[in-house]
N, C-alpha and C positions, 0 to 999 in steps of 0.2 A: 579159478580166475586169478591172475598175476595183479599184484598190487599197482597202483601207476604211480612210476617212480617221479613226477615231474612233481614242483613245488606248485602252490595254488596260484604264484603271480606268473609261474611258468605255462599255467593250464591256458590261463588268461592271456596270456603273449600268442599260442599257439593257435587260437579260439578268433582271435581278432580279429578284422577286416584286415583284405590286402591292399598296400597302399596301390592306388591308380597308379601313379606316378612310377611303379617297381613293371610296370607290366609295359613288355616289346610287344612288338606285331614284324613277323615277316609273311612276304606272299611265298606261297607254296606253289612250286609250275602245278597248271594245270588245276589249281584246286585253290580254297578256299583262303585266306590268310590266319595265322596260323599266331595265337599269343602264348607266350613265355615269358619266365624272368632271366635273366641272367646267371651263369654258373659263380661269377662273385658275389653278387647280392644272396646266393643262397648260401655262403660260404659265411660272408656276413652276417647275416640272420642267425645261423646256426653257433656265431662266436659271442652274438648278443644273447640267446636266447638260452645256450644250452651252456656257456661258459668257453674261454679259450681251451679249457684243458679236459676238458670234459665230454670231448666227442671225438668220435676217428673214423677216418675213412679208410677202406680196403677193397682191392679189386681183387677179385676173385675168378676172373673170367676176362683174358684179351686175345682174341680171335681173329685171325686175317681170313675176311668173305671174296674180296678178289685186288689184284693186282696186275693189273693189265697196261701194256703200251700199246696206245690207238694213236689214229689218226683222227685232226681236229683241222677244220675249215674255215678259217675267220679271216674277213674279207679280200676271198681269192687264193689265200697263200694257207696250205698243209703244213700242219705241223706236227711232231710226234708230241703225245702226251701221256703221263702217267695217273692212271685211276686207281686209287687203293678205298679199299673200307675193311674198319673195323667193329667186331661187336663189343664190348666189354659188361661186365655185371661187377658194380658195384656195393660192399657192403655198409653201412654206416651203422656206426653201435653208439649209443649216448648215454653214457652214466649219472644215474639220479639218485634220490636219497633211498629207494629201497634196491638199487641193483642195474643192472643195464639190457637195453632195448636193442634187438640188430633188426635192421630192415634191408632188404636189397633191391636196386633196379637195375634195368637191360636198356643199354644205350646204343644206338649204330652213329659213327661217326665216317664221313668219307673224306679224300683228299685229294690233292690237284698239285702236280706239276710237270715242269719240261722234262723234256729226256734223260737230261743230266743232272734230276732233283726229286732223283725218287725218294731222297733221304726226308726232306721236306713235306713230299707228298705225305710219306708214311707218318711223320711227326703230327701235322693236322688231323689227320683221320683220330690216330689214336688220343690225341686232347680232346677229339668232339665227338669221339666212342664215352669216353672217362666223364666229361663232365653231364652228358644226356644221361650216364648213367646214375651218376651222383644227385644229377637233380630230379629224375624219377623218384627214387628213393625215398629222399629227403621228404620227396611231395608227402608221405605219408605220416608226418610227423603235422599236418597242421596248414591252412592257410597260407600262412606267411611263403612256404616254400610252394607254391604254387595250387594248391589243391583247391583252391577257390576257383581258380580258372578250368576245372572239369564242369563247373554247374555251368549249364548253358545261360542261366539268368545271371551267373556274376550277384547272386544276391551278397558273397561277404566280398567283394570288390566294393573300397569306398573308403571315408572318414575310419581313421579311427574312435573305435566307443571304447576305449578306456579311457574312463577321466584320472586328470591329474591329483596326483592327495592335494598339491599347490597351486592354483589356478595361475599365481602369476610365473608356473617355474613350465616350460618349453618340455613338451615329450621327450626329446634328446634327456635332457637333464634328470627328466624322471626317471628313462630308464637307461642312463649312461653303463656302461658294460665297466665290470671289474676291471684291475689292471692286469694286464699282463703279467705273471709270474716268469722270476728271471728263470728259472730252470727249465721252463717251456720258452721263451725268447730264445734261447741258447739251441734249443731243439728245432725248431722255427727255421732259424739262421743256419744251421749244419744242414735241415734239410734241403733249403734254398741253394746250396750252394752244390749238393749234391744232384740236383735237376737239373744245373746248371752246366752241369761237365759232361764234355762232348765225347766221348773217349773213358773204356774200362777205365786205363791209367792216372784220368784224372779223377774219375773216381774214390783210387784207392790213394791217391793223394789226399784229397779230400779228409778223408777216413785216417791215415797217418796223423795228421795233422792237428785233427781233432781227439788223438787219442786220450788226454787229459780228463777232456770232457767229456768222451764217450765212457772214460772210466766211471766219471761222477753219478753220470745217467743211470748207469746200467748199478750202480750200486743204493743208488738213493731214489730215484726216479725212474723204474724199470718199465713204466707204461710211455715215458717220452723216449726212453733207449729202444722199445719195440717202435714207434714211430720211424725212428732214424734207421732203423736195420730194414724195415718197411720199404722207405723211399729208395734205400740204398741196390735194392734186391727187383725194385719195379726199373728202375733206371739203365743198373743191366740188362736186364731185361730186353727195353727198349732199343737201347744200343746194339745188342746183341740182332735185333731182328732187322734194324736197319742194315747192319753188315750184310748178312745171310741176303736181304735182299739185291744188294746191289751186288752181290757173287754174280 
């Protein structure tokens, strides 16, 4: 049996009621309405909970199920439309004091657009393949990321019951999140920018540019320089199939 690498105020963060408040409702056609949290509040969660530096996400699996131009009928007038989905499976590893934890989930994400925006379409599908999948995952790590909402009673949906050591000090306060260390800011911000560029080219601009820093990384910080060759590698990726698609 593997030791559990979380800390005891960790066990108790994971263990805890889900705030009401974190919890969405959408209707589902045809069926039932359907609650969730958020793919940032699980993102959140997992920077308060497990450390900014201390968790990663990896996709492991992104899969085009269909890509179709149909016809669409909205009040009287056809119009051509593009239908993409994708599957993705997600990895998340969390490093704790005896060693680190991988969990994965399978996400289906789909997408919508005109004739002339299949690039768009393909973009949505694949953020809501990635983040279903990242929040399946996650769920297994605990309450917080949604696993409360599998019990049909909602029994740990509610107040928080951890009390405060200081009765006049606000839960934020009690448990305000480390700061951010600059050497993961800096990885943060290279990757942001790396998601951000439309085009291989800018990419490897991108990558030029920061070569300083990606020196520093990769010599002193090689688990934030695998973060950045990460996103840099999913991004082509992406790019790459949105081309392929509109050939």
């Amino acid at each position: 049996m593997k030791p559990d690498i979380f800390s005891g105020e960790q066990q108790k963060l994971l263990a805890d009621n889900l705030d009401p408040s974190k919890v969405k409702t959408r209707q589902q056609p045809g069926g039932p309405k359907l609650s969730y949290i958020e793919g940032w509040h699980a993102i959140n969660e997992a920077n308060r909970i497990f450390g900014f530096g201390a968790w990663e996400r990896h996709v492991v699996r992104l899969e085009q199920t269909n890509c179709d131009l149909v016809d669409v009928t909205k009040n009287g007038r056809t119009e051509k439309q593009w239908r993409v989905g994708y599957l993705a499976t997600v990895r998340i590893t969390v490093h704790g004091e005896s060693g680190a934890r991988h969990r994965e989930g399978t996400g289906f994400g789909s997408g919508f657009g005109k004739d002339n925006q299949l690039g768009d379409a393909i973009e949505s599908a694949v953020k809501e393949a990635e983040t279903d999948a990242m929040k399946r995952a996650m769920s297994t790590f605990g309450n917080q990321f949604g696993l409360a909402l599998y019990d049909k009673s909602r029994a740990s949906v509610g107040p928080s019951q951890i009390a405060n050591d200081d009765e006049n000090q606000d839960e934020e306060e009690a448990h305000e999140p480390p700061p951010i260390p600059e050497h993961v800011r800096r990885a943060n911000a290279l990757i942001g920018e790396i998601e951000k560029a439309d085009s291989e080219a800018g990419v490897d601009h991108v990558m030029k540019r920061a070569v300083r820093t990606l020196a520093t990384l990769k010599e002193n910080y090689p688990r934030e320089y695998t973060r950045v060759q990460e996103a840099r590698t999913l991004t082509l990726g992406r790019l790459t199939a949105m081309m392929q698609a509109a050939e």
